[in-house]
PyMOL Python script that loads the backbone (N, CA, C, O; Angstrom):
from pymol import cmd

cmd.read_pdbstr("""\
ATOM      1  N   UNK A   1      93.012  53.623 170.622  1.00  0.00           N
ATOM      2  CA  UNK A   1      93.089  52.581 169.629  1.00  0.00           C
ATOM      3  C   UNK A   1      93.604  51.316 170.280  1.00  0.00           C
ATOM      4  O   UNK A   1      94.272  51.323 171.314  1.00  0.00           O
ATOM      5  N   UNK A   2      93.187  50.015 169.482  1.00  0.00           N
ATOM      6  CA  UNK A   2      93.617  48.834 170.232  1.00  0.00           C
ATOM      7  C   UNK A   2      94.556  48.477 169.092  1.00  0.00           C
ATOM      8  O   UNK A   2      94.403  49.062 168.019  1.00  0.00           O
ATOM      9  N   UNK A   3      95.455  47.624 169.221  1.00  0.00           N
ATOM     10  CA  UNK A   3      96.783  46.961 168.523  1.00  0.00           C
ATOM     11  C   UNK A   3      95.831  45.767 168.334  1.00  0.00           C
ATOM     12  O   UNK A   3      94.903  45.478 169.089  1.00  0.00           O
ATOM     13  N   UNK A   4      96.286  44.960 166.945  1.00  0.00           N
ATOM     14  CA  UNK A   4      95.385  43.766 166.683  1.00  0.00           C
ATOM     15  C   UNK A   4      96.885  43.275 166.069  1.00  0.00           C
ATOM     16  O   UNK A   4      97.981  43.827 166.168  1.00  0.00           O
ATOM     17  N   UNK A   5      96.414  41.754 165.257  1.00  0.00           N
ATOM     18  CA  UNK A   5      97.881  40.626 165.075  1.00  0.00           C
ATOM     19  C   UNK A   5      96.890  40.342 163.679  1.00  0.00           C
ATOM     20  O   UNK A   5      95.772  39.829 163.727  1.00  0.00           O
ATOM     21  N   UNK A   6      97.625  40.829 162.376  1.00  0.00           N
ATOM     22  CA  UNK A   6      96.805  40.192 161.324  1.00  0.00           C
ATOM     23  C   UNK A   6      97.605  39.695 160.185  1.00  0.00           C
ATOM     24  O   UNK A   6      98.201  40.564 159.548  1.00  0.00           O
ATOM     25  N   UNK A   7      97.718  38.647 159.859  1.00  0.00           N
ATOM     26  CA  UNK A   7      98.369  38.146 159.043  1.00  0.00           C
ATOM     27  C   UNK A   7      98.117  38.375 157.481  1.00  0.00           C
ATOM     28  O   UNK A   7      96.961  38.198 157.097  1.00  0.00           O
ATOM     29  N   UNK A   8      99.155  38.781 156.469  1.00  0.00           N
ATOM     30  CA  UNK A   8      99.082  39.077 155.316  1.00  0.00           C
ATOM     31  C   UNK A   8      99.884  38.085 154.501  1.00  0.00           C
ATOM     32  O   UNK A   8     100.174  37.049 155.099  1.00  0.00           O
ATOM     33  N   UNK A   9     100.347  38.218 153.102  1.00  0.00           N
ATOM     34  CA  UNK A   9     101.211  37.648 152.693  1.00  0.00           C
ATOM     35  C   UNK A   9     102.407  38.250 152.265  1.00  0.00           C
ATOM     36  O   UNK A   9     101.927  39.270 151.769  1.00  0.00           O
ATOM     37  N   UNK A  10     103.653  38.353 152.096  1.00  0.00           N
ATOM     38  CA  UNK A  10     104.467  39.210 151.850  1.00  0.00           C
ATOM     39  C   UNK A  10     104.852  40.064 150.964  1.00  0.00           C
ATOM     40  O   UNK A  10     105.557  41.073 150.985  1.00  0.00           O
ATOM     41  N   UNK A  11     103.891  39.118 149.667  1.00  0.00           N
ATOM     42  CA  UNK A  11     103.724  40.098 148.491  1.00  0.00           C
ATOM     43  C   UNK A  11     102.821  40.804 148.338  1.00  0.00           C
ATOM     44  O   UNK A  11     102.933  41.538 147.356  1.00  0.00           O
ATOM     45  N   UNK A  12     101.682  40.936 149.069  1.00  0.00           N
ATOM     46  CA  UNK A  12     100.743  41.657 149.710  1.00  0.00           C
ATOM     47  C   UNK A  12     101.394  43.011 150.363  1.00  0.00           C
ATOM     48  O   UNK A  12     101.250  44.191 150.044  1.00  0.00           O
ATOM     49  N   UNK A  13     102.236  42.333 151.495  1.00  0.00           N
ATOM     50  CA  UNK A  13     102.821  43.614 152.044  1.00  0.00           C
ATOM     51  C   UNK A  13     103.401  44.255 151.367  1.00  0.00           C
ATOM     52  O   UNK A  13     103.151  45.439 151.141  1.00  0.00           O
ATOM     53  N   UNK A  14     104.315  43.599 150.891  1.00  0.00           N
ATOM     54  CA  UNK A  14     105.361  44.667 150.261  1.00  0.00           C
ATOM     55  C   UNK A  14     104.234  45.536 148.923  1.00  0.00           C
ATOM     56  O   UNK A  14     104.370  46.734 148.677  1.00  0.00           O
ATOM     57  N   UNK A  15     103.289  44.736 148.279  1.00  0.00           N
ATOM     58  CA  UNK A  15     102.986  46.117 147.520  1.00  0.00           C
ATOM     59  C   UNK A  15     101.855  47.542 147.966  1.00  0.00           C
ATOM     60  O   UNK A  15     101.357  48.516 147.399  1.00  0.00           O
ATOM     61  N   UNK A  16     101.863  46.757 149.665  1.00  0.00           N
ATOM     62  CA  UNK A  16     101.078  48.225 150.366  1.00  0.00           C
ATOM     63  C   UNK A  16     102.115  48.458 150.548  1.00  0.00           C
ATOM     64  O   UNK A  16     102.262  49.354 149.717  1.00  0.00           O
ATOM     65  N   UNK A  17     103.203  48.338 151.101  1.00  0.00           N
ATOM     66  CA  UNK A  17     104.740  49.440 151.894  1.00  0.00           C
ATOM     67  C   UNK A  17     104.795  50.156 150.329  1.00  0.00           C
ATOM     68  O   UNK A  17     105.043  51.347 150.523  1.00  0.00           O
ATOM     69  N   UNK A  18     104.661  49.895 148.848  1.00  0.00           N
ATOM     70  CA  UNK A  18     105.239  50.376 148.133  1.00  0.00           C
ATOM     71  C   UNK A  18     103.547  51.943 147.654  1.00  0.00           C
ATOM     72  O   UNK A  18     103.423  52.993 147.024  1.00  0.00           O
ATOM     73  N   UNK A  19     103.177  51.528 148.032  1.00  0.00           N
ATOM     74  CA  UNK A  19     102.185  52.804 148.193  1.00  0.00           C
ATOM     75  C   UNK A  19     102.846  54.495 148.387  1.00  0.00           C
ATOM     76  O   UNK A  19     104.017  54.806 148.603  1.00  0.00           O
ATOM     77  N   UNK A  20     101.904  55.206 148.258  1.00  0.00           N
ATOM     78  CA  UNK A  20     102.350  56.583 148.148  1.00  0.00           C
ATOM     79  C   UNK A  20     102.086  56.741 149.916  1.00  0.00           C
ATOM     80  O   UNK A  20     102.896  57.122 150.762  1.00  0.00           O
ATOM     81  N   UNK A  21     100.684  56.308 150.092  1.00  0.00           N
ATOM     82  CA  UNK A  21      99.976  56.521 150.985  1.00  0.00           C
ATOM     83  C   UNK A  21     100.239  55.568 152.323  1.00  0.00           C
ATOM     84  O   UNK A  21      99.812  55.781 153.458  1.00  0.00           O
ATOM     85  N   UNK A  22     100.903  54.674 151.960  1.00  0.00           N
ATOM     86  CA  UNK A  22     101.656  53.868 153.326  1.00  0.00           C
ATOM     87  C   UNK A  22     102.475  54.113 153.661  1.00  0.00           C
ATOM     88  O   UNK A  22     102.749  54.071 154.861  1.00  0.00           O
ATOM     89  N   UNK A  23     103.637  54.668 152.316  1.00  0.00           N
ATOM     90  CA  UNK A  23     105.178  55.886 152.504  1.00  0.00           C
ATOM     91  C   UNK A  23     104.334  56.836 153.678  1.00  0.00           C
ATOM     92  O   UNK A  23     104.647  56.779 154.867  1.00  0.00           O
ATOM     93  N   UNK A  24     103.291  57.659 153.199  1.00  0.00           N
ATOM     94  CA  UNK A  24     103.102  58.971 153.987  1.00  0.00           C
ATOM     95  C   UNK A  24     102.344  58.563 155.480  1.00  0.00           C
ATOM     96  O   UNK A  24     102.707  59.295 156.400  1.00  0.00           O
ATOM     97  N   UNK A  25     101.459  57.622 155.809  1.00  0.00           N
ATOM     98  CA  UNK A  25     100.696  57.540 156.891  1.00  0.00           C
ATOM     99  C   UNK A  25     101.069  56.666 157.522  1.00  0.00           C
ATOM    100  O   UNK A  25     101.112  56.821 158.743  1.00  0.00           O
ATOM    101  N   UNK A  26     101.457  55.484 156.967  1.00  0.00           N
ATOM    102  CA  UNK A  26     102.080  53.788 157.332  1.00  0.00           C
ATOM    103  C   UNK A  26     100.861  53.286 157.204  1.00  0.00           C
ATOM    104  O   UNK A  26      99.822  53.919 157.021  1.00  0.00           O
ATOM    105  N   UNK A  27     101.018  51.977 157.315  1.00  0.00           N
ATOM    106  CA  UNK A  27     100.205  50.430 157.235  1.00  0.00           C
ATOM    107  C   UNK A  27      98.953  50.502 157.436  1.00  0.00           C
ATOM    108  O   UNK A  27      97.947  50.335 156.746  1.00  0.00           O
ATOM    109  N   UNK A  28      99.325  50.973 159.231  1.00  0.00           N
ATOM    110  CA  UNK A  28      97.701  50.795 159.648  1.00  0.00           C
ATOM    111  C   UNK A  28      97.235  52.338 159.420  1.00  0.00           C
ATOM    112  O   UNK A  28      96.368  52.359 160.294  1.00  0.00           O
ATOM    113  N   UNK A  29      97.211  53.365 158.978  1.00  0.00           N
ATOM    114  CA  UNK A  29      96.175  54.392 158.629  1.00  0.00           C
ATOM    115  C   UNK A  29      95.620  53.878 157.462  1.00  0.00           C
ATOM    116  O   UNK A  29      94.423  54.081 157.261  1.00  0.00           O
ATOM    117  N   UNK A  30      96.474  53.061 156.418  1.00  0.00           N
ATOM    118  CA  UNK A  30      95.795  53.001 155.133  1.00  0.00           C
ATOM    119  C   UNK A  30      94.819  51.257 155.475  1.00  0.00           C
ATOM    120  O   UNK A  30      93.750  50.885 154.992  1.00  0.00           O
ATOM    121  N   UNK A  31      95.307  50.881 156.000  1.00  0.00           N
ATOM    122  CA  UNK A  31      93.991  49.421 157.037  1.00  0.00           C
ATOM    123  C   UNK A  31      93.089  49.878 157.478  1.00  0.00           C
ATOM    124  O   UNK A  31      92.010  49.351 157.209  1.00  0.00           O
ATOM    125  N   UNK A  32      93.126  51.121 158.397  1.00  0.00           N
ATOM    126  CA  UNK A  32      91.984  51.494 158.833  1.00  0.00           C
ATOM    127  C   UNK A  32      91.241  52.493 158.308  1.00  0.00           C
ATOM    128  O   UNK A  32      90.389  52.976 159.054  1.00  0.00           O
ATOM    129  N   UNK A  33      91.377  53.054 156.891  1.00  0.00           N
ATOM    130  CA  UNK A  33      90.816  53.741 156.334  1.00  0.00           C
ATOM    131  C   UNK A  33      90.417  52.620 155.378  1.00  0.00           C
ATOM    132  O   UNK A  33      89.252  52.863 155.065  1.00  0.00           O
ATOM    133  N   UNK A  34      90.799  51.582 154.806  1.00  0.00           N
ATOM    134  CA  UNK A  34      89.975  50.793 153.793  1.00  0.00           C
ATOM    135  C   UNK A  34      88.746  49.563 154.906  1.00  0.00           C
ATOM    136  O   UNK A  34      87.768  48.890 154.580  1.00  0.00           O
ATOM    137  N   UNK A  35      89.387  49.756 156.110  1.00  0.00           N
ATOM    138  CA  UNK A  35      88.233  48.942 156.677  1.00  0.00           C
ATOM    139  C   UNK A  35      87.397  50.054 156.751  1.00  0.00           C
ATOM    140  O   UNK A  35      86.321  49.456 156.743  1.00  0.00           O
ATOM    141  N   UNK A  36      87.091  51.271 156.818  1.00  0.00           N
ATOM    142  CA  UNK A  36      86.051  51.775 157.087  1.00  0.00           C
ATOM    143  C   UNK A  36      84.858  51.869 156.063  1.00  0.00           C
ATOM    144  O   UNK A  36      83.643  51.674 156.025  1.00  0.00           O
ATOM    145  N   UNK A  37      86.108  52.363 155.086  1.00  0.00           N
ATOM    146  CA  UNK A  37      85.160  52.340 153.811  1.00  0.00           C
ATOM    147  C   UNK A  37      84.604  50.693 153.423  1.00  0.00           C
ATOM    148  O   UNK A  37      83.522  50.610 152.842  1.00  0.00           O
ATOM    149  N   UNK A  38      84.991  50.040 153.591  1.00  0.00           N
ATOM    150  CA  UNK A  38      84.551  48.424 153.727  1.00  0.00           C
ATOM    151  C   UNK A  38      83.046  48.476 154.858  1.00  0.00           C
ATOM    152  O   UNK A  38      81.890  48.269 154.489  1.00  0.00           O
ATOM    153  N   UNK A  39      83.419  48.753 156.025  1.00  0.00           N
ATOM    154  CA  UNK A  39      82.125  48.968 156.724  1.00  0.00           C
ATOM    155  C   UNK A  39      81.014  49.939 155.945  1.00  0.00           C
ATOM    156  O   UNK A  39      79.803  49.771 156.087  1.00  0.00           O
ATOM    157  N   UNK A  40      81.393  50.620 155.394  1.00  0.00           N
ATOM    158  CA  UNK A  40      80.818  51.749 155.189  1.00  0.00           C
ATOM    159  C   UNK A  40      79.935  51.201 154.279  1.00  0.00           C
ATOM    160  O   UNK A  40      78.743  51.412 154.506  1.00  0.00           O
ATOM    161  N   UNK A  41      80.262  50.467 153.180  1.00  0.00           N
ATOM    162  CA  UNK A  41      80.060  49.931 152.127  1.00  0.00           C
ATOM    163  C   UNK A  41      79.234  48.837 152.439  1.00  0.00           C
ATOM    164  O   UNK A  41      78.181  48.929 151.807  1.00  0.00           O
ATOM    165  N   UNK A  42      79.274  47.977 153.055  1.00  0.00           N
ATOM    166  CA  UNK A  42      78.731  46.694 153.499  1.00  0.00           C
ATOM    167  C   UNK A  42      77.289  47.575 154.140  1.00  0.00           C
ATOM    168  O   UNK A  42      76.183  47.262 153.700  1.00  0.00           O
ATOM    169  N   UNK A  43      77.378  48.316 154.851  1.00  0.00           N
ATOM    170  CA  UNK A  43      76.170  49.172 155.873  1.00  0.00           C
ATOM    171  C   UNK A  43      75.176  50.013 154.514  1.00  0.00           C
ATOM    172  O   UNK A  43      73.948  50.000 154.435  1.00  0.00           O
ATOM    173  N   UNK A  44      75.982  50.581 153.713  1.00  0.00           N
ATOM    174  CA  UNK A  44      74.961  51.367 152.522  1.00  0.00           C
ATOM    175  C   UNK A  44      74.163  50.094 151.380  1.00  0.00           C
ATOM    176  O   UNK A  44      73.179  50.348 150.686  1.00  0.00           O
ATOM    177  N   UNK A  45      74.928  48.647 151.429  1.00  0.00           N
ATOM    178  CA  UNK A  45      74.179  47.262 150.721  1.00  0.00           C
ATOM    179  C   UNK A  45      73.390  47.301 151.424  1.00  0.00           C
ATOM    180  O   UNK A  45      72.358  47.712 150.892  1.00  0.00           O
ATOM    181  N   UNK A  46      73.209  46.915 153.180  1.00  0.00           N
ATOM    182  CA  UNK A  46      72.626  46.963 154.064  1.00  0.00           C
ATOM    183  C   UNK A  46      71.227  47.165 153.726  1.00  0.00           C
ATOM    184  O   UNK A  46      70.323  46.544 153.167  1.00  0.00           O
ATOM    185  N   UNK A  47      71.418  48.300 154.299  1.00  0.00           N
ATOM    186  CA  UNK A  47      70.137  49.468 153.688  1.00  0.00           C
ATOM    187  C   UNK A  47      69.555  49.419 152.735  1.00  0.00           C
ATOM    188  O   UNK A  47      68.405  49.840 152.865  1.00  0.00           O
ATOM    189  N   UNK A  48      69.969  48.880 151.177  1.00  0.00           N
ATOM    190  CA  UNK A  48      69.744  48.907 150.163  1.00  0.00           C
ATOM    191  C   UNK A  48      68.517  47.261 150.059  1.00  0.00           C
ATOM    192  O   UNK A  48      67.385  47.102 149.603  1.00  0.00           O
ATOM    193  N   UNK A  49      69.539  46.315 150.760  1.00  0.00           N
ATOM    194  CA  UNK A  49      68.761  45.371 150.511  1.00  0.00           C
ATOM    195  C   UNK A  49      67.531  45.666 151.289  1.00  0.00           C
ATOM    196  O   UNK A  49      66.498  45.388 150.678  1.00  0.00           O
ATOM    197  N   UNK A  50      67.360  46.212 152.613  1.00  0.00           N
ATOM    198  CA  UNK A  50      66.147  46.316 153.506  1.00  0.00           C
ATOM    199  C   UNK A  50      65.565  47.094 152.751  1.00  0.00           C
ATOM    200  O   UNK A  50      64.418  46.649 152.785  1.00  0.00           O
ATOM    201  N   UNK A  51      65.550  48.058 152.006  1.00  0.00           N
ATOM    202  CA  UNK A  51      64.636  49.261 151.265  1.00  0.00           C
ATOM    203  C   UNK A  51      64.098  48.055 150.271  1.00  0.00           C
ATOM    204  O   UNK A  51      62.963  47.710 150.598  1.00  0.00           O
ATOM    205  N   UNK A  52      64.418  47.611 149.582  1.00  0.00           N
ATOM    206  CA  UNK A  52      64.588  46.817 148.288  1.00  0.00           C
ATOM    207  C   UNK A  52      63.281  45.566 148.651  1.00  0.00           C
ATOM    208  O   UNK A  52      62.358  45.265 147.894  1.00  0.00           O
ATOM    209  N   UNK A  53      63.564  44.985 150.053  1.00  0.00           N
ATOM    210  CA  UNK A  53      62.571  44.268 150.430  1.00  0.00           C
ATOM    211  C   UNK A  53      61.552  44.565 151.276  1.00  0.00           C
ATOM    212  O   UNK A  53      60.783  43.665 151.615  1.00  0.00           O
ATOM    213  N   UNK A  54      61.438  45.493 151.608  1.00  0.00           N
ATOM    214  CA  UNK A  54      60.536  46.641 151.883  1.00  0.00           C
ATOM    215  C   UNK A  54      59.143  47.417 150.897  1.00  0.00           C
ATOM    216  O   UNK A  54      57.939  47.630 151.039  1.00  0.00           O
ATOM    217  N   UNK A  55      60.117  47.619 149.970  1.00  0.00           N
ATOM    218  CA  UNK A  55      59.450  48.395 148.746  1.00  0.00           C
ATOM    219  C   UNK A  55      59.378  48.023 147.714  1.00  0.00           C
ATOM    220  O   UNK A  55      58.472  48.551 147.070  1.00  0.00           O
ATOM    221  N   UNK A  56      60.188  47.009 147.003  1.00  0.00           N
ATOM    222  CA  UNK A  56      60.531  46.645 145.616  1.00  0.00           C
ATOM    223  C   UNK A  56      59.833  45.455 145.216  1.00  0.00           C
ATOM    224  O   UNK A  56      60.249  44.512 144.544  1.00  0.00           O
ATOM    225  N   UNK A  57      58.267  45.722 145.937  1.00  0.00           N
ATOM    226  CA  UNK A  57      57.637  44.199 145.216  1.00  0.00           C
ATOM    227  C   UNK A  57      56.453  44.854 144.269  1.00  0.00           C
ATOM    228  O   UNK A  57      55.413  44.264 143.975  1.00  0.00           O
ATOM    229  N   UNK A  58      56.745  45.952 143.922  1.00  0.00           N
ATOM    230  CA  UNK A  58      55.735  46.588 143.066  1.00  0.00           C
ATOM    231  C   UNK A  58      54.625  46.780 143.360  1.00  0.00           C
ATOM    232  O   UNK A  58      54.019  47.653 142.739  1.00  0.00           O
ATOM    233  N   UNK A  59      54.082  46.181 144.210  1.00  0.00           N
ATOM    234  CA  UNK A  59      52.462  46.303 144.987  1.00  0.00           C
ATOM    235  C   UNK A  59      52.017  47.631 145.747  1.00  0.00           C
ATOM    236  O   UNK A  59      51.160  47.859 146.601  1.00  0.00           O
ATOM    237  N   UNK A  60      53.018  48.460 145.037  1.00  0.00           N
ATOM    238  CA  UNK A  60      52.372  50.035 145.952  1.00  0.00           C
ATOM    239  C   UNK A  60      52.244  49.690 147.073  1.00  0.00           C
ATOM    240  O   UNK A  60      52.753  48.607 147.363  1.00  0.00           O
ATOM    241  N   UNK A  61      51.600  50.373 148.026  1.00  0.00           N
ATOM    242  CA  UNK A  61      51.565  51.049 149.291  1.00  0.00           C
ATOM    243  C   UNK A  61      50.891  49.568 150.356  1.00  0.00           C
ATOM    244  O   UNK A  61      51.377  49.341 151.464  1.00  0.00           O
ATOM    245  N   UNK A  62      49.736  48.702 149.758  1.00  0.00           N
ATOM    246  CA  UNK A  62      49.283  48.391 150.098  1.00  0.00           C
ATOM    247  C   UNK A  62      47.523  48.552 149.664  1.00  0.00           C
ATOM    248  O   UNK A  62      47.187  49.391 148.829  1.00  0.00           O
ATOM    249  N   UNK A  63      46.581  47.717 150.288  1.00  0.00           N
ATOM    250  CA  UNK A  63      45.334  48.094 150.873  1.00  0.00           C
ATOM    251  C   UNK A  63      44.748  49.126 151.263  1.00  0.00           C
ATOM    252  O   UNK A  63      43.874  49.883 150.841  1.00  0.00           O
ATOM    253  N   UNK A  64      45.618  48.982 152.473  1.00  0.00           N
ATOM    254  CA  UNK A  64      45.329  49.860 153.294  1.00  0.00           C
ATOM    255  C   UNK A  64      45.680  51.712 153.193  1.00  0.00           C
ATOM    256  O   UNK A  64      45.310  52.720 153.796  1.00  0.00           O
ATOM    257  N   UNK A  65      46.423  51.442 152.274  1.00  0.00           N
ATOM    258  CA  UNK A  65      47.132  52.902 151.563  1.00  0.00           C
ATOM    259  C   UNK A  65      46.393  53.008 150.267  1.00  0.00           C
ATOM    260  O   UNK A  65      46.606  54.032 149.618  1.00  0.00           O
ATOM    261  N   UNK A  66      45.367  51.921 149.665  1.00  0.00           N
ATOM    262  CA  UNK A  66      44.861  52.510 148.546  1.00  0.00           C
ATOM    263  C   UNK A  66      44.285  54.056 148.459  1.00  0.00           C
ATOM    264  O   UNK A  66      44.065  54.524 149.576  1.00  0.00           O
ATOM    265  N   UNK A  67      43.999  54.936 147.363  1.00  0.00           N
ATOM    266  CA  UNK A  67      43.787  56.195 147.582  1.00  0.00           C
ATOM    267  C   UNK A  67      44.805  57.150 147.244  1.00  0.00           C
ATOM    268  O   UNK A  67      44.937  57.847 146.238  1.00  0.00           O
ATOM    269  N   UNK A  68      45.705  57.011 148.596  1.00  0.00           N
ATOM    270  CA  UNK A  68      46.568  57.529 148.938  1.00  0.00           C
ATOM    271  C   UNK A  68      47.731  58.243 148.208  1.00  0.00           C
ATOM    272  O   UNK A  68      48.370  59.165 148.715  1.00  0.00           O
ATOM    273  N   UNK A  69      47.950  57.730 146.960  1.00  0.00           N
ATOM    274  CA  UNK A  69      48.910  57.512 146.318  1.00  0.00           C
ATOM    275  C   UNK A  69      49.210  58.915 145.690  1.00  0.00           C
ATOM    276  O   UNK A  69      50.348  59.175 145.297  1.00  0.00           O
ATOM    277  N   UNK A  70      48.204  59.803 145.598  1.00  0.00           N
ATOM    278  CA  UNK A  70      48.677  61.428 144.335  1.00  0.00           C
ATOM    279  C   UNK A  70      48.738  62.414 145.618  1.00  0.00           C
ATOM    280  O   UNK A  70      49.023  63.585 145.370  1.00  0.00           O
ATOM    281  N   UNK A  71      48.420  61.934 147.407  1.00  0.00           N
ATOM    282  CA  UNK A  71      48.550  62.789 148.091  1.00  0.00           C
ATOM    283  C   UNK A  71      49.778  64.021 148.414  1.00  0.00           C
ATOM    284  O   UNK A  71      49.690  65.184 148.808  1.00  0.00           O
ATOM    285  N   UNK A  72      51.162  62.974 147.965  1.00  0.00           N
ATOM    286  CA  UNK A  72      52.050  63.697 148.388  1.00  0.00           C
ATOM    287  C   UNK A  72      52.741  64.353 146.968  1.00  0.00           C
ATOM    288  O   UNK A  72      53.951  64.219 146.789  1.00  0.00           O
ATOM    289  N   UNK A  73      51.983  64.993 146.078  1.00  0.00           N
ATOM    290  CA  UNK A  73      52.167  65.256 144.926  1.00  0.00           C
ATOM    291  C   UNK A  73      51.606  66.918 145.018  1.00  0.00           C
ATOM    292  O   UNK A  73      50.620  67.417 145.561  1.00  0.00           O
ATOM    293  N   UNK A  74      52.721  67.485 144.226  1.00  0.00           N
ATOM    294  CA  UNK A  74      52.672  69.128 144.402  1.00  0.00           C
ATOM    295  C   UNK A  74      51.596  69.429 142.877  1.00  0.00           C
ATOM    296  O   UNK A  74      51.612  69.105 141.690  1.00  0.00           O
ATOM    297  N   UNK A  75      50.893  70.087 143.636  1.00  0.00           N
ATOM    298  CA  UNK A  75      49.769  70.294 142.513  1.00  0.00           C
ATOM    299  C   UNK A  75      49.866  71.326 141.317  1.00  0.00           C
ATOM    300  O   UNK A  75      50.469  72.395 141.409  1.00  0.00           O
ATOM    301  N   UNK A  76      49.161  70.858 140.108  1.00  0.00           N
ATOM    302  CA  UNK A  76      49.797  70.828 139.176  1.00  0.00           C
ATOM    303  C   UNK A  76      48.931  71.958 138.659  1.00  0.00           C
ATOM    304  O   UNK A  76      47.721  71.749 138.575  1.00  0.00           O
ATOM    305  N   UNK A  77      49.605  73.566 138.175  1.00  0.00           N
ATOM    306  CA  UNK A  77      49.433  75.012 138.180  1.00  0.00           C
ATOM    307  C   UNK A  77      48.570  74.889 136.960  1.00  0.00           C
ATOM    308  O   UNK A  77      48.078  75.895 136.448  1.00  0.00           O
TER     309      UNK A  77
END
""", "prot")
cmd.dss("prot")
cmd.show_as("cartoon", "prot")
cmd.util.cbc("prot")
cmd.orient("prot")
């Protein structure tokens, strides 16, 4: 792990020190568990927006995929 210098405000701090979970792990486990989930979060929008502009213009498959469309469909008994 690397040591970093990050400035907060004090009433900030003090109401993470007053945590259950900063009592039990300290400061930086509960920093580096909300930055992850922050990455984590930002990376699953990510994705969402690329799928979204990818797929979400209603125009099906394409042209070139006309046809295509009942292929991957489990046939019906």
């Amino acid at each position: 792990m690397k040591a970093i210098q990050v400035m907060f405000e004090e009433t900030l701090i003090k109401k993470l020190d007053e945590t259950a979970e900063a009592k039990e792990k300290g400061r930086s486990a509960v920093l580096r568990r909300l930055t992850d989930e922050y990455l984590r979060k930002l990376h699953q929008e990510d994705i969402a927006r690329r799928y979204s502009s990818a797929y979400g213009d209603e125009k099906g498959l394409g042209e070139s995929f006309e046809g295509w469309e009942d292929q991957g469909r489990w046939p019906s008994e």
